[in-house]
C-alpha angles and dihedrals in degrees: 000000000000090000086054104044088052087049084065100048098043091060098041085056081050098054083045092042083051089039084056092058095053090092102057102359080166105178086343094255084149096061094049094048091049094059094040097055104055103115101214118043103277112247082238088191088058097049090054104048088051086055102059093048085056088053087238106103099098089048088047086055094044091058096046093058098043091059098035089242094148093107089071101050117070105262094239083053085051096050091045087056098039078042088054098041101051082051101051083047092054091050097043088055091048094055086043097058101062095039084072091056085046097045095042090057100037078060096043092059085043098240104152116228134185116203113232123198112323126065084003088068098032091058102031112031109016127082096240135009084246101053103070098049116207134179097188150026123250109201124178111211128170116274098230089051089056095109098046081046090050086048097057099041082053091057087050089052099245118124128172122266107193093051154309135301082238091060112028085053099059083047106124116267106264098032122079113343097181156077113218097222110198125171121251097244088049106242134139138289098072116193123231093193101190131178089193137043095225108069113170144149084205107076117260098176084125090079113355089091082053104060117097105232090181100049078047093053092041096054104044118115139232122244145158106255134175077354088301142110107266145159118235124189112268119258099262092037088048092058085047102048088039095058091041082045096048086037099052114114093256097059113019088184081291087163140038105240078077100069086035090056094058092035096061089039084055093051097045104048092040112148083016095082128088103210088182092055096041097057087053088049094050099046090048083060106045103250110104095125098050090054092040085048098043092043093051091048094054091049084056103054109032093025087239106168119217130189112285089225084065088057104048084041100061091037107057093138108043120240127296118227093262091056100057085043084062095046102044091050087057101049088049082063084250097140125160145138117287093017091122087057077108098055090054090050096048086052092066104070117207131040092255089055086047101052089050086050094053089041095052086050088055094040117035107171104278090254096062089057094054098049093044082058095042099254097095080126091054093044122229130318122208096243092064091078089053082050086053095045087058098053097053092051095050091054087049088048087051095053089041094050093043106042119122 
């Protein structure tokens, strides 16, 4: 069971030891000296598998070939990764296919998209298409163009499925934001459709109401994406979506695709950022402390270096207890889903924000609920609030069980 337990450990220092060289991987002389140096034979099935739960296998892979690293690896642990990328590049290329039918006719009806995470990350920012996997399409739309959205996805044959625009629409600000669009055969790509860029069961009425939609909207950038016309979030708006997205309770950087995702955001856009003008954006909308967390954290785990006056400008006001918990527990390597429920907390000030707060995670409005289960069409049921106790529970267990 020891041996076992230091297995474990030796190859997750591996994976961290891999993450640290993203930055700068060079000739990849890092790489090659991480795997060199472990003192004991790596369990490569192991490693692998820990790497696709990470969401970083394919990019392992990638970074393997590019330098001609394959006669370190075990050739079976060189054919599971080769196996895995050329899988997650089949099914890149097949999501990507029909985006181009959805996006050329999105633009010849004149509704106006922006492209959130997914192939938007895969084409522009990261090394290869196969490295940054995705299984839908987020696209940000404007909310009062919702129904004529809804009308064109029908003639595509694509409809929600966890509820209707009539519904989704009159949902609170800083809950689900969102319609899940799926094509009737089944098959992928699947469609996020979001008039907000905050999209979340746990409630985020702290800073949704903050976010400019307009100046959004008004600094996106057009790009050439899936081999169609499309609108992409400017440079300074993308680092910010990227560290609320990572943050929110359902993820908590949980995994390391996460800090992958900002990291390689941050490397492709370089000179590009306006880090003045980013820590004012980010303070206008409320989220300050995200992007103080997600940049920090990215700072932790990869040993990117960004500028000192960042720092000190999303963190004017120093960092609650709940913050540096969550912090700490991260930079231990003690990462799971509903950690940065603590953050959320800390972000309301005063005991009376934070019981409504308490009570709003509790007790999300029943349709919510029912959307967030796929049966926003059928209404709430009174079970769904025993379902969200244990989940809570089960995110407070989790910090509990895993504090330092």
């Amino acid at each position: 069971m020891v041996q076992g337990v230091v297995k474990s450990r030796s190859e997750e220092r591996f994976i961290l030891s891999v993450v640290r060289e993203l930055p700068d991987p060079g000739e990849g002389a890092g790489i090659a000296r991480a795997i060199a140096e472990q003192a004991e034979p790596l369990d490569w099935n192991g490693v692998i598998r820990r790497m696709s739960e990470e969401g970083i296998a394919s990019l392992f892979y990638h970074l393997i070939d590019r330098f001609h690293l394959q006669p370190l690896l075990p050739p079976e642990a060189v054919k599971d990764l080769s196996d895995q990328y050329f899988a997650d590049l089949k099914r890149n290329m097949a999501a990507s296919a029909p985006l181009r039918r959805v996006f050329d006719r999105m633009n010849e009806r004149r509704l106006p998209f922006i492209v959130l995470k997914g192939i938007a990350l895969a084409e522009l920012i990261y090394p290869g298409f196969a490295t940054r996997g995705m299984s839908d399409a987020d696209i940000l739309v404007r909310k009062a163009d919702m129904e004529a959205v809804d009308a064109c996805l029908s003639d595509l044959g694509y409809s929600p499925v966890d509820s209707t625009v009539g519904l989704a629409m009159a949902n609170p600000m800083g809950y689900l934001a969102s319609l899940d669009y799926r094509l009737r055969d089944g098959s992928l790509p699947n469609l996020h459709i979001h008039w907000h860029p905050v999209n979340t069961s746990v409630p985020a009425f702290m800073f949704a109401g903050k976010v400019d939609l307009d100046r959004i909207w008004e600094r996106s950038v057009p790009v050439r994406l899936a081999d169609a016309d499309a609108r992409v979030l400017g440079p300074e708006h993308q680092v910010i979506y990227l560290c609320e997205h990572a943050l929110r309770v359902n993820h908590s950087f949980d995994r390391l695709i996460l800090i992958c995702d900002i990291l390689y955001a941050l490397r492709a856009y370089g000179d590009e950022i306006r880090w003045e003008f980013l820590v004012e954006e980010a303070r206008r909308f409320g989220l300050a402390k995200p992007v103080f967390l997600g940049l920090t954290l990215v700072g932790h785990y990869t040993l990117w270096d960004f500028p000192e006056a960042v720092q000190r400008g999303v963190c004017l006001d120093g960092l609650t207890w709940g913050e540096r918990l969550f912090l700490r527990l991260q930079r231990d390597n003690r990462r799971f889903r509903g950690g940065s429920i603590l953050v959320y907390l800390a972000m309301n000030r005063g005991i009376l924000r934070k019981v409504r707060f308490a009570f709003r995670v509790l007790f999300p409005p029943r349709h919510i609920l029912a959307q967030r289960r796929y049966a926003g069409r059928k209404g709430g049921r009174a079970s769904d609030f025993l379902l969200r106790f244990g989940e809570v529970f089960m995110h407070l267990a989790r910090i509990v069980r895993h504090r330092p």
